[in-house]
C-alpha positions as CSV (number, residue, x, y, z in Angstrom):
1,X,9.9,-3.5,-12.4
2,X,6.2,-2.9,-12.0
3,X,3.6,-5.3,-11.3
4,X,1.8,-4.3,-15.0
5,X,5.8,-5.0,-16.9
6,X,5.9,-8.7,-14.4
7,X,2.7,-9.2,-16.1
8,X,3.3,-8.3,-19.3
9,X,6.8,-10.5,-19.8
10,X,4.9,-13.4,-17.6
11,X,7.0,-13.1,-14.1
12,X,3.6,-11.6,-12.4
13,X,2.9,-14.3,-9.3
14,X,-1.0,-15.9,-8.7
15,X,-2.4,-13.9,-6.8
16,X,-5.4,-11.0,-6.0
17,X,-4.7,-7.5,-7.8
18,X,-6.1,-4.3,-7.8
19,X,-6.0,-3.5,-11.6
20,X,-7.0,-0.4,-13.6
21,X,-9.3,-1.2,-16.4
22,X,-10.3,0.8,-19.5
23,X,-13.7,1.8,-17.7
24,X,-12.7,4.8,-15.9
25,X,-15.1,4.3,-13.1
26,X,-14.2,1.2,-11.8
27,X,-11.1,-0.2,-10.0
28,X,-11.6,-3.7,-10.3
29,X,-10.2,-6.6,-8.0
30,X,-9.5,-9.9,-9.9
31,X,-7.7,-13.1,-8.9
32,X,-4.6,-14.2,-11.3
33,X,-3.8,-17.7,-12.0
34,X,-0.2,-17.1,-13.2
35,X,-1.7,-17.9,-16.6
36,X,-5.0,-16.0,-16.8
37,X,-7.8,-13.5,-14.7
38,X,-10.6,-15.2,-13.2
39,X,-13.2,-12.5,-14.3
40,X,-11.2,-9.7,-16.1
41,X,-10.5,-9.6,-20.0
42,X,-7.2,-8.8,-20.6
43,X,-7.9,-6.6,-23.2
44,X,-9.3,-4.4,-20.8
45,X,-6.1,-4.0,-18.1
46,X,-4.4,-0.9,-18.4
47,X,-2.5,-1.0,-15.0
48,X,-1.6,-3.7,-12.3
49,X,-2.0,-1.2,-9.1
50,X,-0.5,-3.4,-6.2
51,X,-1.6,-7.1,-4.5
52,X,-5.1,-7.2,-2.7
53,X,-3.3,-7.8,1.5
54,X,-4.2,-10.5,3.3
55,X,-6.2,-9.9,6.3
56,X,-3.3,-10.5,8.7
57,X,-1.3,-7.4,6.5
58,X,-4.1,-5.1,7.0
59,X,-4.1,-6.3,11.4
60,X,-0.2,-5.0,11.2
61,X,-0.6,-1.8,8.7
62,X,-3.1,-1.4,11.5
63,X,-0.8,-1.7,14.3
64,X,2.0,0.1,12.7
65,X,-0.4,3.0,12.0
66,X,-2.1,3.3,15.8
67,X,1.2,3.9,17.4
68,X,2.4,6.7,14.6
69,X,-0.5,7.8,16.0
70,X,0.1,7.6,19.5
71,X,3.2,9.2,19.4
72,X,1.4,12.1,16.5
73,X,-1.1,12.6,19.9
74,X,1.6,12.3,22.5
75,X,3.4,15.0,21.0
76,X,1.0,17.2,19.4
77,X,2.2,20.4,21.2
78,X,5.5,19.8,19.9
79,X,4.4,19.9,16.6
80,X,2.4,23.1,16.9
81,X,5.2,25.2,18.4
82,X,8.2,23.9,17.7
83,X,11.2,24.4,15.4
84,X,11.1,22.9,12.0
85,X,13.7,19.9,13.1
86,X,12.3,18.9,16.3
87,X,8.7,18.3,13.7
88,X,11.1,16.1,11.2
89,X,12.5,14.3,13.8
90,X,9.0,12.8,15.0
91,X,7.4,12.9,11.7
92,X,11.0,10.5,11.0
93,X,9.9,8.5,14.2
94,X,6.5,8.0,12.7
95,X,7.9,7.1,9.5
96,X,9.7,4.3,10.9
97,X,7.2,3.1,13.2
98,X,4.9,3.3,9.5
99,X,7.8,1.0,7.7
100,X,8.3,-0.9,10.6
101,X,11.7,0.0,11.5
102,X,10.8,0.6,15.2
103,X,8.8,-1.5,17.4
């Protein structure tokens, strides 16, 4: 279920959004107090995007994405002349480290 359907059938938690509004040139951030926006009219909302992170979130997307990194660097030649599965194996790696299946 989407974050615009938990919104629209009232399961969508309190919380900052990123929400698509009827004015094309914004993307607008509003807080949600499990019963109404702070700023936004709802008449207005088109799409519930995905929950504003908390600053600790974006310090371990961080993390996660300096050592796909890392490894990218470490094995740069590999991925410039290698063969097709030794690339999806690291690209793989990466993904993991990314979702945070690897340490």
């Amino acid at each position: 279920m989407t974050l615009t359907e938990k919104y629209r059938s009232g399961e969508l938690k309190e919380g900052w959004y990123y929400i698509k509004s009827s004015n094309p040139n914004n993307l607008d951030i509003d807080y949600f107090t499990g019963k109404l926006w702070f700023e936004c009219d709802t008449s207005e909302i088109i799409e519930i995007l995905f929950p504003v992170p908390a600053y600790s979130q974006l310090q371990e997307i961080g993390k996660k994405l300096y050592k796909a990194q890392n490894l990218l660097l470490e094995h740069g030649v590999l991925l410039k002349g290698s063969k097709l599965y030794e690339a999806e194996d690291l690209i793989n790696e990466c993904r993991e480290i990314i979702e945070g299946d690897a340490t």
